[in-house]
Steps between C-alpha positions, in 0.01 A plus 500: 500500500679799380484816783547791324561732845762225578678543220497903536610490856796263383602770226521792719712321774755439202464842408609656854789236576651624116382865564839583663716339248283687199571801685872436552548434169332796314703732773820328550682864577254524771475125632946546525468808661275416758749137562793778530315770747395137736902443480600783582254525807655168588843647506415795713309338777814222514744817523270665735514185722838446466539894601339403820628193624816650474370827675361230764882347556617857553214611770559127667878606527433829655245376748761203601792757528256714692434253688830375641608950553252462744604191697861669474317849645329331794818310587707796488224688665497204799904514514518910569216450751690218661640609818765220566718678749853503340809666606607523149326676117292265381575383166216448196591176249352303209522151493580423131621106520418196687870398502313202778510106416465173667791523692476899555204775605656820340417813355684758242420853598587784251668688782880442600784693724482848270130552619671411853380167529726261672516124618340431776220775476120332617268510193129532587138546328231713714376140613826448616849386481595300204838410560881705480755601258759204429693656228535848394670624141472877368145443338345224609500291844398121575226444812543203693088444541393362887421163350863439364625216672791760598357718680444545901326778629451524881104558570268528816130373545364856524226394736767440775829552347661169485817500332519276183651436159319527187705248286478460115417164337470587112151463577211737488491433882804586712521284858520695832826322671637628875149523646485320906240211523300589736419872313129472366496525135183520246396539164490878465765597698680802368904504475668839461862518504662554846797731387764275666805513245449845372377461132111527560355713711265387813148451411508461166203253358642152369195301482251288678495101674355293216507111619665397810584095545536398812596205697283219726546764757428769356811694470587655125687305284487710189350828455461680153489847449255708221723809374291802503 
């Protein structure tokens, strides 16, 4: 049975899918044109992005060097508010190496004996004390760190003043040696330096008690210190 409408319906669908190409071909200046102002659009929105990634990597680099001005600001702020008591000018450094290892807890400072620094000086934070000056050339100095196994600084408890020594184990942790029996000891506890020897001051913060092993009897057997 023949359907005329069918038939009509079919035709004009053939008609619109070739309507474009028709077109194309009896303007081909036009149909090329229009293919090169779509390039060129493509072109400018990938330079555009391109523009503004790398406009992104610059703003991400200021806010990260922003960023790391202000730590240094507070710290230095902290440091000139620190009142630490010394008999002698307080010197500001840099620490620009860990010169440290497994066998070693050391630090390269970009200050040495022409900005008057010399061996032996303590080295400190506004926490607290970090350690002392081992070696010192004419730019540059090496700082023995507390938790060198070299190093022996004599300490209190400063809730009673017990005498102690806060030795270095090339661990994070430095023990508390020297300290009587039957003292009480517990997590907590803050050492400061009991200026016996000369180099540091009396008072100055060390750290805290952070695990104490003790025996059947309950006497100390080990005691490790948290640098502050």
């Amino acid at each position: 049975i023949a359907r005329p409408q069918a038939a009509t319906q079919m035709k004009a669908a053939v008609i619109d899918g070739l309507a474009p190409i028709f077109g194309a071909l009896a303007n081909p200046a036009q149909t090329v044109g229009n293919w090169v102002d779509a390039g060129y659009g493509v072109l400018a929105l990938y330079e555009e992005n391109q523009r503004l990634q790398a406009e992104n990597e610059r703003l991400r680099a200021w806010y990260i060097a922003a960023q790391r001005l202000s730590a240094e600001n507070r710290d230095l702020q902290e440091l000139v508010n620190h009142q630490g008591g010394w008999s002698e000018p307080v010197l500001s450094s840099r620490v620009i190496a860990d010169t440290g290892g497994a066998f070693a807890r050391s630090l390269l400072l970009d200050q040495g004996l022409d900005q008057g620094v010399v061996r032996g000086m303590a080295a400190m934070t506004a926490q607290g004390v970090v350690g002392r000056v081992q070696t010192a050339g004419q730019h540059s100095s090496r700082l023995l760190l507390l938790t060198d196994i070299n190093s022996r600084v004599p300490a209190m408890l400063e809730k009673n003043g017990e005498r102690l020594v806060v030795a270095g184990n090339n661990q994070s942790r430095p023990e508390l040696q020297y300290l009587r029996d039957d003292v009480p000891v517990a997590v907590g506890d803050v050492i400061v330096t009991s200026g016996i020897g000369g180099i540091f001051p009396k008072g100055l913060p060390l750290g805290s008690i952070a695990a104490v092993d003790a025996d059947l009897e309950g006497r100390p057997t080990r005691i490790l210190m948290q640098p502050s």
